[in-house]
C-alpha positions as a Markdown table, in Angstrom:
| # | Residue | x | y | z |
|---|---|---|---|---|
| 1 | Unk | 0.0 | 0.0 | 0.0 |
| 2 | Unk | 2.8 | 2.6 | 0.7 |
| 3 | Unk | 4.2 | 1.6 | -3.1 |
| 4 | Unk | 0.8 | 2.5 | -4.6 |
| 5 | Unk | 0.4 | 5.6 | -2.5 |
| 6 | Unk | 3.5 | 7.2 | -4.2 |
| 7 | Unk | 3.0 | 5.4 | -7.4 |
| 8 | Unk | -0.5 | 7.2 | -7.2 |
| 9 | Unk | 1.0 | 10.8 | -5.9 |
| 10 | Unk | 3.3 | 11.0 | -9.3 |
| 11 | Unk | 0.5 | 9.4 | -11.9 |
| 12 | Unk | -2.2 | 12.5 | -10.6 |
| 13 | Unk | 1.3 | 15.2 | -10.4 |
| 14 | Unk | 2.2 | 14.2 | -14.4 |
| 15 | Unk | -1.6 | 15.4 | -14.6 |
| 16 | Unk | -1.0 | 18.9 | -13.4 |
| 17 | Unk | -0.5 | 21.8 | -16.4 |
| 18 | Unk | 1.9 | 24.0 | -15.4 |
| 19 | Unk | 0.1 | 27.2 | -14.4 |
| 20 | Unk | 1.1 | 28.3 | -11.5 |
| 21 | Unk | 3.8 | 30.7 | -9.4 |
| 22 | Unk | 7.3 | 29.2 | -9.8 |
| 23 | Unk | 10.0 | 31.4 | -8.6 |
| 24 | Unk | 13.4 | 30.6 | -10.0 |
| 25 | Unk | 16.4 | 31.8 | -7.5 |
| 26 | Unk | 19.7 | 31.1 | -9.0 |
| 27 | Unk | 22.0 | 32.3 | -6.5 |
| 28 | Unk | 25.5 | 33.2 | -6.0 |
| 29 | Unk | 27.9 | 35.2 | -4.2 |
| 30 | Unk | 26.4 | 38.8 | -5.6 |
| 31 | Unk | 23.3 | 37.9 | -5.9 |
| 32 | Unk | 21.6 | 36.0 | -3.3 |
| 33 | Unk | 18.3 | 35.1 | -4.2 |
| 34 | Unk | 17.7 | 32.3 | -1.9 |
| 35 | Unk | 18.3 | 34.3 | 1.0 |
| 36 | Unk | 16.7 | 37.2 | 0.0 |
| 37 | Unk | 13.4 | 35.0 | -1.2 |
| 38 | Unk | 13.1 | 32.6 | 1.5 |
| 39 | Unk | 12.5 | 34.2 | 4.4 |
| 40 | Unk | 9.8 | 36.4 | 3.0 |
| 41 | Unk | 8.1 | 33.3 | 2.5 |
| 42 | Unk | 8.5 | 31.9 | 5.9 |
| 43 | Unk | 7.5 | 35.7 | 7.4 |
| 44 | Unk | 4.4 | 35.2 | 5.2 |
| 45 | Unk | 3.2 | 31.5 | 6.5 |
| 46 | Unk | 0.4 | 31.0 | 8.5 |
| 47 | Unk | -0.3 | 27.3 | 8.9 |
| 48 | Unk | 2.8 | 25.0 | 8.3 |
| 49 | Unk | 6.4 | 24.7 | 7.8 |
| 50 | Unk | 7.9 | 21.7 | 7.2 |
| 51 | Unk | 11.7 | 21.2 | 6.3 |
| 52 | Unk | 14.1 | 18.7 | 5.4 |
| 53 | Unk | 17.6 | 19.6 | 5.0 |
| 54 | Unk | 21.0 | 17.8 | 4.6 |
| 55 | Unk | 23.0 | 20.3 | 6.2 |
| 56 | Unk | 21.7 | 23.1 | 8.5 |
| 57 | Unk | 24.5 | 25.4 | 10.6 |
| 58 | Unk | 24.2 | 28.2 | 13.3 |
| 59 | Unk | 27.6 | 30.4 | 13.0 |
| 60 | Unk | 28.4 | 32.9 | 15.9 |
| 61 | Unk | 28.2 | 35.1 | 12.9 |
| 62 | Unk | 24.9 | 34.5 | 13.0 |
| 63 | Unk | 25.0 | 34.5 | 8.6 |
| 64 | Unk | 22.0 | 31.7 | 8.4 |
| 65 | Unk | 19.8 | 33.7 | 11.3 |
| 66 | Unk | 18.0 | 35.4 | 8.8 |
| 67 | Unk | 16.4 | 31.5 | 7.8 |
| 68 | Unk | 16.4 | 30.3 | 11.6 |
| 69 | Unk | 15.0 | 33.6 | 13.2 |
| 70 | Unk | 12.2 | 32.7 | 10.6 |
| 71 | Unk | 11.4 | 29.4 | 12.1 |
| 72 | Unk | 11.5 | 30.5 | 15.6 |
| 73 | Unk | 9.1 | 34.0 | 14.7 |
| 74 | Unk | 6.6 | 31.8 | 12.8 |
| 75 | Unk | 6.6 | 29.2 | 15.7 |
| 76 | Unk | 6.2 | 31.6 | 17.9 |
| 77 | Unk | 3.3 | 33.4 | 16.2 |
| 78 | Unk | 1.3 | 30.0 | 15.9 |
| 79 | Unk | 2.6 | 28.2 | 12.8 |
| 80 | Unk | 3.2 | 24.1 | 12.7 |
| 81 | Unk | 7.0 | 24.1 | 12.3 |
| 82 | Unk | 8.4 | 20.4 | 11.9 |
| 83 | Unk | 12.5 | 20.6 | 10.9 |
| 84 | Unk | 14.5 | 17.3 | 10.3 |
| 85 | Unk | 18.1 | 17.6 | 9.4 |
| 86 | Unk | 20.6 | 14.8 | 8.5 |
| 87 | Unk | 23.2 | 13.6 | 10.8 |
| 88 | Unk | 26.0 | 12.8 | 9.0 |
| 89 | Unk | 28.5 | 12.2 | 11.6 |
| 90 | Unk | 27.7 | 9.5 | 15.1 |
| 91 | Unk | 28.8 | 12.8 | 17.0 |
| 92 | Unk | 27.6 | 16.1 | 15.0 |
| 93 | Unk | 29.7 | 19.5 | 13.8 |
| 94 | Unk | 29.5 | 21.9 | 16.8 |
| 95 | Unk | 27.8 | 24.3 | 14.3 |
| 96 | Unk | 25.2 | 21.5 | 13.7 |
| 97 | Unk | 24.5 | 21.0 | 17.2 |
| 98 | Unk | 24.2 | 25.0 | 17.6 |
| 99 | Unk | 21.4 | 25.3 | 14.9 |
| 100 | Unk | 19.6 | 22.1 | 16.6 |
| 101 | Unk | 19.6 | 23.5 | 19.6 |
| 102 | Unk | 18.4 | 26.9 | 19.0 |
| 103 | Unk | 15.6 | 25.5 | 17.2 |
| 104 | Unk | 14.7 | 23.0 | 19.7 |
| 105 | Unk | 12.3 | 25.0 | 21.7 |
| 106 | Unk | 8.5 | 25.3 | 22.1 |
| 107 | Unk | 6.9 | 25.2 | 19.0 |
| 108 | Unk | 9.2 | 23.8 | 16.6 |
| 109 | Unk | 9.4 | 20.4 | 16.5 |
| 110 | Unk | 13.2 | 19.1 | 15.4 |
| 111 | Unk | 14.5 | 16.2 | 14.9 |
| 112 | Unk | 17.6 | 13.9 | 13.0 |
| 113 | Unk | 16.6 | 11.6 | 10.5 |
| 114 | Unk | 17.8 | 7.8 | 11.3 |
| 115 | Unk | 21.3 | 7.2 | 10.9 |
| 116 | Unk | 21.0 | 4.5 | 8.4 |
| 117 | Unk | 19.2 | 7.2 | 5.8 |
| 118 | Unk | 21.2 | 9.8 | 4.0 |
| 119 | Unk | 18.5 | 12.6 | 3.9 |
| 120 | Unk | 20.4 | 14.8 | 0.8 |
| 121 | Unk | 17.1 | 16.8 | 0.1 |
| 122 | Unk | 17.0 | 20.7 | 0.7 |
| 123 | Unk | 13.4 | 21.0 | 0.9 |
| 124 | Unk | 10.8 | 23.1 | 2.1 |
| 125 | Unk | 6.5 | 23.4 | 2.1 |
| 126 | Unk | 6.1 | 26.7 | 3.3 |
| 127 | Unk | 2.1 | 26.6 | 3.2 |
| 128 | Unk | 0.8 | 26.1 | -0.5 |
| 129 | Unk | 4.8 | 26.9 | -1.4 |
| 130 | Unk | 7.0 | 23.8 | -2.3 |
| 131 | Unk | 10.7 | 24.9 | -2.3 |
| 132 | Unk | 13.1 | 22.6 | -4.1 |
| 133 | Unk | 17.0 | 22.4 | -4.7 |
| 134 | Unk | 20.4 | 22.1 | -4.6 |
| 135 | Unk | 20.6 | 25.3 | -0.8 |
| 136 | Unk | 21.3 | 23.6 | 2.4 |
| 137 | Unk | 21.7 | 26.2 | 5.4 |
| 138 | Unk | 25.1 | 26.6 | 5.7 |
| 139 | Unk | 27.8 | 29.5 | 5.1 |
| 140 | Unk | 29.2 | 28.1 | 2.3 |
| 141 | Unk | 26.0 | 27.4 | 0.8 |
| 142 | Unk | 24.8 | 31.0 | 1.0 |
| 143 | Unk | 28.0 | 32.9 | 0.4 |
| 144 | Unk | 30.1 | 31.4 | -1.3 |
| 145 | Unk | 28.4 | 28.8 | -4.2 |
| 146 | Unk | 26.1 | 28.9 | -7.3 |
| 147 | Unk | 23.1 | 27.5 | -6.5 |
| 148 | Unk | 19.6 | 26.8 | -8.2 |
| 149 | Unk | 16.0 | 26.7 | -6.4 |
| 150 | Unk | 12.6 | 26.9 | -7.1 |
| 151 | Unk | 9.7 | 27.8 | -5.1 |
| 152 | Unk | 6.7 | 26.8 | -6.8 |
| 153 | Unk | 3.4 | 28.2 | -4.6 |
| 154 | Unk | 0.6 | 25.0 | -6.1 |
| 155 | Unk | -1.5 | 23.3 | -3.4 |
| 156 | Unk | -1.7 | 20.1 | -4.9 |
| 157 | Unk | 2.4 | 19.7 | -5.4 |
| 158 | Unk | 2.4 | 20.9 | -1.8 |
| 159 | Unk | 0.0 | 17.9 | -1.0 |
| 160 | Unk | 2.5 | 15.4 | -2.2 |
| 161 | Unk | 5.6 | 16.9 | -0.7 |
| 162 | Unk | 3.8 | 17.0 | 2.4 |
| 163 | Unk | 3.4 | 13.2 | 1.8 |
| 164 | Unk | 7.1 | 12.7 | 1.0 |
| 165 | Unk | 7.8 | 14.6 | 4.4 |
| 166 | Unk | 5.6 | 12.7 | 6.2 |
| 167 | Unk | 7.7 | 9.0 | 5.6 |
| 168 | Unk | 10.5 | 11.2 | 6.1 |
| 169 | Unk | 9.6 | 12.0 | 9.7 |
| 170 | Unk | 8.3 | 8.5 | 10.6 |
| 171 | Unk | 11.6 | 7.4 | 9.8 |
| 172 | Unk | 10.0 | 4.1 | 8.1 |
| 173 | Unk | 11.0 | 4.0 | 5.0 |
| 174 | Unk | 11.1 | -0.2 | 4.8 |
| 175 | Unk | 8.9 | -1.4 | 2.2 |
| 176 | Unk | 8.3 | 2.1 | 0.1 |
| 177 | Unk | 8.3 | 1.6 | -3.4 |
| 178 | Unk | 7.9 | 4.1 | -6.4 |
| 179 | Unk | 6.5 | 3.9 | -9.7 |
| 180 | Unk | 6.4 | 6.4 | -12.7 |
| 181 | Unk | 3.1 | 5.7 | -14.0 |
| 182 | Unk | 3.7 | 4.5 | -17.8 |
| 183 | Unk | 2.6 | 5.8 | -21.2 |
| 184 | Unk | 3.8 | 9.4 | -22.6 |
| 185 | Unk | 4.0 | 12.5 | -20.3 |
| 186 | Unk | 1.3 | 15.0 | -21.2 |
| 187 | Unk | 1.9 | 18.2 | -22.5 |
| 188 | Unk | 2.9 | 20.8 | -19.7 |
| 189 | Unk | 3.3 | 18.1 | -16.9 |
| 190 | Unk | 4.8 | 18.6 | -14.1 |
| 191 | Unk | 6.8 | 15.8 | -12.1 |
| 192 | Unk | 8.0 | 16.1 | -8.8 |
| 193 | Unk | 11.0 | 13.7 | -7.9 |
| 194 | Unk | 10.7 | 13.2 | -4.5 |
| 195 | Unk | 12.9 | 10.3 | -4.1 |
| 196 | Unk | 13.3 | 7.6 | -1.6 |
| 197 | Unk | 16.4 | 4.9 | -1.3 |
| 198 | Unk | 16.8 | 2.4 | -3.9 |
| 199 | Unk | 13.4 | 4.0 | -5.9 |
| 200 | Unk | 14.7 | 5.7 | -8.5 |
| 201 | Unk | 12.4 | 8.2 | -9.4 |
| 202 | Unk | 15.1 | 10.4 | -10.9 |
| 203 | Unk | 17.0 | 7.7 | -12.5 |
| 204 | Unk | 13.3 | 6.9 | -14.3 |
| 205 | Unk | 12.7 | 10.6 | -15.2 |
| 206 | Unk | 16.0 | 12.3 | -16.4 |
| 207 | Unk | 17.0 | 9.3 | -19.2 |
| 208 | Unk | 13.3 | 10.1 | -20.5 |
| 209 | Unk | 14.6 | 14.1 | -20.5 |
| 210 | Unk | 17.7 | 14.1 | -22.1 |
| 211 | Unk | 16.0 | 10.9 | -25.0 |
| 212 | Unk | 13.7 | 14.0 | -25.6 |
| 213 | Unk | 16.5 | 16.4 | -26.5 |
| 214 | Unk | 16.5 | 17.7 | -30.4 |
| 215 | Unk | 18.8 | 20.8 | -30.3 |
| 216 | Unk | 20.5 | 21.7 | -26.9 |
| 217 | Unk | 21.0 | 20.1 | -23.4 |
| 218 | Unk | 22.7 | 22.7 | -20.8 |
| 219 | Unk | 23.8 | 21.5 | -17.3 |
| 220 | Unk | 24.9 | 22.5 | -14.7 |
| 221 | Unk | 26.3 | 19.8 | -12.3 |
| 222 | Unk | 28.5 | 19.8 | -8.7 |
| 223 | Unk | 28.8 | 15.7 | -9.1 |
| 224 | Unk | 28.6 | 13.9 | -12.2 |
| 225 | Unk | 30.3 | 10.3 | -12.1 |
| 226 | Unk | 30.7 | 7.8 | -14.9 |
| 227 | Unk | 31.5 | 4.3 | -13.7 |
| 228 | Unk | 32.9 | 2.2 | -16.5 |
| 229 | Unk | 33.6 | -0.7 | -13.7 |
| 230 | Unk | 30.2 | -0.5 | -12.5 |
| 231 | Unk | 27.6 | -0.7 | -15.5 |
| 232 | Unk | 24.7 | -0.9 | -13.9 |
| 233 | Unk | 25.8 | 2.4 | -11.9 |
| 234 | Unk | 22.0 | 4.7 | -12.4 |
| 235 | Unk | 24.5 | 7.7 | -13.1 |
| 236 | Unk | 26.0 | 5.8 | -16.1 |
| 237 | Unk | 22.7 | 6.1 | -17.8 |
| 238 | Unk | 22.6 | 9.5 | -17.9 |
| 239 | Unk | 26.4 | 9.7 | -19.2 |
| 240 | Unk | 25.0 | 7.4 | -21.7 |
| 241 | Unk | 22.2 | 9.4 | -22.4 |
| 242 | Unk | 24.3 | 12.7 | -22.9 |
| 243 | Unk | 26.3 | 10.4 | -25.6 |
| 244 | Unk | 23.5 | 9.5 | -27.6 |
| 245 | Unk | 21.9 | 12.9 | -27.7 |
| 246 | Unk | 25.7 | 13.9 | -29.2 |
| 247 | Unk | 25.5 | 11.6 | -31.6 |
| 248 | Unk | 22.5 | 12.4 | -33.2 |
| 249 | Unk | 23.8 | 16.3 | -33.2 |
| 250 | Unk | 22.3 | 17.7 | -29.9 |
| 251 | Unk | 25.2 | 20.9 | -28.6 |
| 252 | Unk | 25.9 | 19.4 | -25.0 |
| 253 | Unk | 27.3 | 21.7 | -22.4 |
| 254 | Unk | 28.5 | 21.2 | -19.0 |
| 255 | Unk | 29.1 | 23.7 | -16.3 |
| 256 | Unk | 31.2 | 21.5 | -13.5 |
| 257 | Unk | 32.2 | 21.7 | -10.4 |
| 258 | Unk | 36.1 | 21.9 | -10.2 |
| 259 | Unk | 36.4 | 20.4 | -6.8 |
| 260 | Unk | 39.6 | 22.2 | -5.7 |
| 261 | Unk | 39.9 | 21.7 | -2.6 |
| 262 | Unk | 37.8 | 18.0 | -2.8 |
| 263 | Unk | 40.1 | 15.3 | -4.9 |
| 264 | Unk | 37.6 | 13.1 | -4.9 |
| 265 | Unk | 34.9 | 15.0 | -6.6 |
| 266 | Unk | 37.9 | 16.5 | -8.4 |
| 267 | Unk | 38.8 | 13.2 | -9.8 |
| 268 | Unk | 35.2 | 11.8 | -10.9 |
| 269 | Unk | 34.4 | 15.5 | -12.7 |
| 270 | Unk | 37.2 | 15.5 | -14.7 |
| 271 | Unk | 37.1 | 11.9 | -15.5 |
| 272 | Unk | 33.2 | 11.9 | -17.0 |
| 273 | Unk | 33.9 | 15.3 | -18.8 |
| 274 | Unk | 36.8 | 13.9 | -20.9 |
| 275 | Unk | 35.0 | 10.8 | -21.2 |
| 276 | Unk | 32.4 | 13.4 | -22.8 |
| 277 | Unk | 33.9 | 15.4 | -24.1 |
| 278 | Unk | 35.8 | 12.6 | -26.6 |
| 279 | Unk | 32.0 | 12.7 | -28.1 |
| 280 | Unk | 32.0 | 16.7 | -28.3 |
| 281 | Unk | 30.6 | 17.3 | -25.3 |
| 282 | Unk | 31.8 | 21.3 | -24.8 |
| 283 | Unk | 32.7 | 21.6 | -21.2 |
| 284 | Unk | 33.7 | 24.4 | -18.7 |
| 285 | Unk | 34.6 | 24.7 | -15.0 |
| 286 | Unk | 33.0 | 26.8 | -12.5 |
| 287 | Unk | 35.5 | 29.8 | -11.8 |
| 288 | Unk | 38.2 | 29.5 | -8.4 |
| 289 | Unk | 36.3 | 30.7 | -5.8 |
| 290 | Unk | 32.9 | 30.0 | -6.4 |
| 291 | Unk | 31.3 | 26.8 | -6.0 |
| 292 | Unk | 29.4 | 25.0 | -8.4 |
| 293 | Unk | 26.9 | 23.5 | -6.2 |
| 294 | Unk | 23.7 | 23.7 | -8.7 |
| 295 | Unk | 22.0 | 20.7 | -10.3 |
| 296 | Unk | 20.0 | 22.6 | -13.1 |
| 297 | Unk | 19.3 | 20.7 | -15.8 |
| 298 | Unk | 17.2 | 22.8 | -19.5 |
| 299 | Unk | 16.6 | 20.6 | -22.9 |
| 300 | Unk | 15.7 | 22.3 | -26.2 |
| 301 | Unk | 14.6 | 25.6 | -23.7 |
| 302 | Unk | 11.9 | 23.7 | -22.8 |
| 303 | Unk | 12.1 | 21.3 | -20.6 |
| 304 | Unk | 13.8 | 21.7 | -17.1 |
| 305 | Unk | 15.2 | 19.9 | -13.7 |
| 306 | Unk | 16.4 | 21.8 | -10.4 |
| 307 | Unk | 17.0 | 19.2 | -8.1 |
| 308 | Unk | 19.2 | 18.4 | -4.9 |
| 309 | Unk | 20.5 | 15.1 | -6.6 |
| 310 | Unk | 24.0 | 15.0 | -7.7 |
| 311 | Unk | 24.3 | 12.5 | -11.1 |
| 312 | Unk | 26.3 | 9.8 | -8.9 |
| 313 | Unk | 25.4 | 6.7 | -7.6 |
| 314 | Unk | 24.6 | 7.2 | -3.9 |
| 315 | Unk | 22.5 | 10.2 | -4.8 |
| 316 | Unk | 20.6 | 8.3 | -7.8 |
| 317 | Unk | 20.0 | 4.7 | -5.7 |
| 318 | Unk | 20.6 | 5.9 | -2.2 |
| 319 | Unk | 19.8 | 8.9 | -0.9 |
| 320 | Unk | 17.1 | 10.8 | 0.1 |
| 321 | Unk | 16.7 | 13.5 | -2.6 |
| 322 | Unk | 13.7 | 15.7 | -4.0 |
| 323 | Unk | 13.6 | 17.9 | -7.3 |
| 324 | Unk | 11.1 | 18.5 | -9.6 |
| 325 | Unk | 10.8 | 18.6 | -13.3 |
| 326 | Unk | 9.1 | 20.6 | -16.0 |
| 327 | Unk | 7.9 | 19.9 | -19.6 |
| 328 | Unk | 7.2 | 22.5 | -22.3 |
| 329 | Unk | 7.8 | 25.6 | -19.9 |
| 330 | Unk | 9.8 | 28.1 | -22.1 |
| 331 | Unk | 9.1 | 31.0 | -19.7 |
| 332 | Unk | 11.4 | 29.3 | -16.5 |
| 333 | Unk | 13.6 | 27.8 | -19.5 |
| 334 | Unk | 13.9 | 31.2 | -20.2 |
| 335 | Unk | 15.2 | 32.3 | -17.3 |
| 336 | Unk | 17.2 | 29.5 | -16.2 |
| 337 | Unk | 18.9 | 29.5 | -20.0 |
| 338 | Unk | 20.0 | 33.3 | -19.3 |
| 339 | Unk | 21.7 | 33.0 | -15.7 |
| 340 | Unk | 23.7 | 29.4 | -17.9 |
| 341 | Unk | 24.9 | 31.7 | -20.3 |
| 342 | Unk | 26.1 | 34.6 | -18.1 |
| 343 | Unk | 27.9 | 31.8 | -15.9 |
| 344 | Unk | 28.9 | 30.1 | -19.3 |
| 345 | Unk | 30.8 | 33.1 | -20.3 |
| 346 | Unk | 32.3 | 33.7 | -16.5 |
| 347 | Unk | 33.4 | 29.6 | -16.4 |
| 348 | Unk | 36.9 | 28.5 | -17.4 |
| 349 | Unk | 37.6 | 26.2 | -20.4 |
């Protein structure tokens, strides 16, 4: 029954036209939309907030107050706030423990997820609002890194993330299962990808994207991993997938992360974008200094994917991630296609 429940949640969301607010924030150092946008909406709520973060900091700085202070006022002026963060570590980061405890108070209900899930997600319902990318609350997420959100104010997307959050805070997640529904997506649908271990909703959804690609595919990517000695690797697809739209003449480009001060993420970019780039894949490296923390994905200006899922294995098969995608929405292509090509220029070959 919980396998039907989301297999039933994503058959009635591919029914949903796309006609309503979404609010691109594409962030970075001189321009931080994310936290200029966000707390306005959590100022603005009046019944629930509900959030599920990987990473969430308190700094005696004080730089992610502005989104904390925001809990604690609607809290204390009546609104259901529910926050569950990830522990990575058996004994948290002192700045970890510091946002915890200031939000651990009457009101807000906090909690860590189980230690055996890896909650990657960076998501909010803020009301009718459903807020969705690659931002966790942390310094270096709003200072110093490119990042891509949307907020996206529908009631009945809200309704399904609210589901999603819900397994999230039981902390059950034994048995869940999830299904696309089959048969072609309808014009204008929108998909959310609110994904659980092991179901694969985005490793269903983002082969189908980049198959429907005629003329251009633009990414922008902090992870992307190609594992020639694991084939069955979800990830692999989609390198795949980027192959064969090359081949049959589709202009590929890839904003990366560099990883400078990260070998390993150094190592599996740089890897996958020569692998790519044998094929004629153009690629280009986020500038020193600013990191590339985005997973923004636009086909043919059409078609889009903000998501908090790296293309790697452990975010593709084992991690809790959520994202949604959009079909035949030119206007946010739009806008997402214009902050690619001012960061495209800025990137290094």
């Amino acid at each position: 029954m919980r396998g039907w429940a989301i297999a039933a949640a994503l058959l009635l969301s591919c029914s949903l036209a796309w006609g309503f607010p979404v609010m691109p924030l594409v962030s970075t150092p001189a321009h931080p939309a994310y936290l200029t946008a966000v707390p306005r909406l959590l100022a603005a709520a009046e019944g629930r907030i509900w959030v599920a973060l990987s990473d969430c900091r308190r700094y005696p700085d004080r730089e992610t107050d502005p989104l904390l202070a925001a809990l604690v006022e609607a809290a204390g002026r009546g609104v259901a706030v529910r926050v569950l963060l990830e522990r990575r570590e058996r004994k948290p980061l002192g700045e970890q423990l510091a946002a915890f405890s200031y939000l651990d108070r009457p009101g807000i209900a906090v909690a860590w997820d189980p230690p055996e899930v890896t909650l990657h997600s960076k998501l909010l319902l803020i009301d009718d609002w459903t807020v969705v990318g690659s931002t966790h609350w942390t310094k270096s997420a709003l200072e110093f890194s490119l990042q891509v959100d949307l907020a996206i104010r529908s009631p009945a997307l809200a309704e399904l993330a609210a589901e999603f959050f819900r397994w999230l805070w039981s902390g059950d997640l034994t048995g869940v299962e999830a299904e696309l529904a089959p048969g072609d997506w309808p014009t204008g649908a929108t998909l959310p990808l609110f994904d659980l271990p092991e179901a694969g909703i985005h490793a269903q959804v983002l082969p189908r994207m980049l198959a429907r690609a005629q003329a251009t595919i633009d990414l922008i990517m902090y992870r992307l991993a190609y594992y020639p000695q694991y084939p069955d690797s979800p990830s692999n697809s989609l390198v795949d997938g980027l192959v064969s739209a090359l081949q049959r003449g589709v202009r590929v480009r890839l904003l990366l992360e560099g990883g400078e001060d990260f070998p390993d993420l150094a190592e599996a970019n740089r890897f996958t974008a020569a692998y790519l780039s044998l094929y004629g894949a153009e690629v280009r490296w986020a500038p020193t200094g600013l990191t590339a923390h985005a997973k923004c994905l636009v086909v043919d200006g059409r078609d889009v994917v903000v998501s908090s899922a790296n293309w790697s294995y452990y975010s593709l098969a084992r991690n809790v991630e959520a994202g949604v995608a959009f079909l035949d929405a030119p206007a946010l292509a739009q806008v997402l296609d214009r902050a690619f090509q001012t960061l495209w220029r800025e990137a290094s070959p």
